[in-house]
Phi, psi and omega in degrees: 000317152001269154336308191257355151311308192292330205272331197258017144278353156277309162289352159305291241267302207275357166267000143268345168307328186254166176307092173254033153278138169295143168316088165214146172306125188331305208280319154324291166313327195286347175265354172252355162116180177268128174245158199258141187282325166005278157281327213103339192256170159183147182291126197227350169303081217267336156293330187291325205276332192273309189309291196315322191300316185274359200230025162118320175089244188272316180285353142241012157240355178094168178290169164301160159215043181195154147310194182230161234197157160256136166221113185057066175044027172219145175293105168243153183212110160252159196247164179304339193234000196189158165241124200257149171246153144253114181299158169300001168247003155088350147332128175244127162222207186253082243259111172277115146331320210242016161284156196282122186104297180308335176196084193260063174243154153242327193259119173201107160080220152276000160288156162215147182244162181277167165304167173260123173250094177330323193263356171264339212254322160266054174244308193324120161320148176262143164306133188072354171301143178305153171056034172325294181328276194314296181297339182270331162315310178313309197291339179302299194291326177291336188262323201257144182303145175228025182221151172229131183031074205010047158236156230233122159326000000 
C-alpha cells in the first residue's frame, strides 16, 4: 500500500512538473484577455479590461480575484482592492457596498461596519448631477467628524 501511494505521488509530481496549458499565440490571447499568474484570473471583460487599463491598473485595483460573474442581473468581476459592474449601457463602474441592499452585514469576520442610515444617505448628492464633485465635498465636510478622540489634524 505504501508502495502505491508513493508511485502515484510520484506520478502527481511529474504531471504538475510540466507545462500543460495550451499553446496561443500573443493575437490569440489578446482575445481571451490579460491574464494574471498571481491569482489565476483574467480579465476578459473588454469593458472591464478597458476601465482597470485606464484608472491605475494592478496599482489600483489589485489583481483579479474572481471570473466574471453576474450579481443581481449586472456583469461583475472582483479585485483585491475593488469590484467593477457593468452597467446595462454597456458603462463600468466601480460597484459600492455601502448601496441599499448589497451588503445588508454589520459583522463580517472581526469587522464591524455602520448600518446604512437613511437619513444621512438621502442628502448624499446623486451621482452625474451638475456640481457632483464640489457637493459630495461639501456634504463630506459637513457630515463626517474631522477629530478622533478629541484629536484635531
Amino acid at each position: 500500500m505504501v508502495r502505491r501511494i508513493t508511485s502515484i505521488g510520484f506520478l502527481i509530481a511529474i504531471l504538475l512538473s510540466f507545462d500543460i496549458t495550451p499553446a496561443v499565440g500573443m493575437a490569440a490571447l489578446a482575445d481571451v484577455g490579460a491574464y494574471f499568474s498571481e491569482t489565476g484570473f483574467r480579465i476578459t471583460n473588454a469593458g472591464f479590461l478597458d476601465f482597470f487599463n485606464h484608472r491605475g491598473g494592478v496599482r489600483t485595483f489589485g489583481y483579479p480575484v474572481s471570473r466574471e460573474f453576474k450579481l443581481y442581473g449586472f456583469k461583475v468581476q472582483f479585485f483585491q482592492r475593488a469590484i467593477m459592474q457593468q452597467r446595462a449601457d454597456g458603462s463600468v463602474t466601480i460597484l459600492n457596498l455601502l448601496d441599499a441592499g448589497l451588503m445588508p452585514y454589520n459583522r463580517i469576520n472581526q469587522s464591524t461596519f455602520p448600518a446604512a442610515d437613511p437619513a444621512l444617505l438621502s442628502n448624499v448628492p446623486r451621482p452625474g448631477s451638475p456640481g457632483y464633485v464640489s457637493d459630495v465635498l461639501a456634504h463630506i465636510k459637513a457630515t463626517v467628524p474631522d477629530t478622533w478622540q478629541s484629536l484635531c489634524p
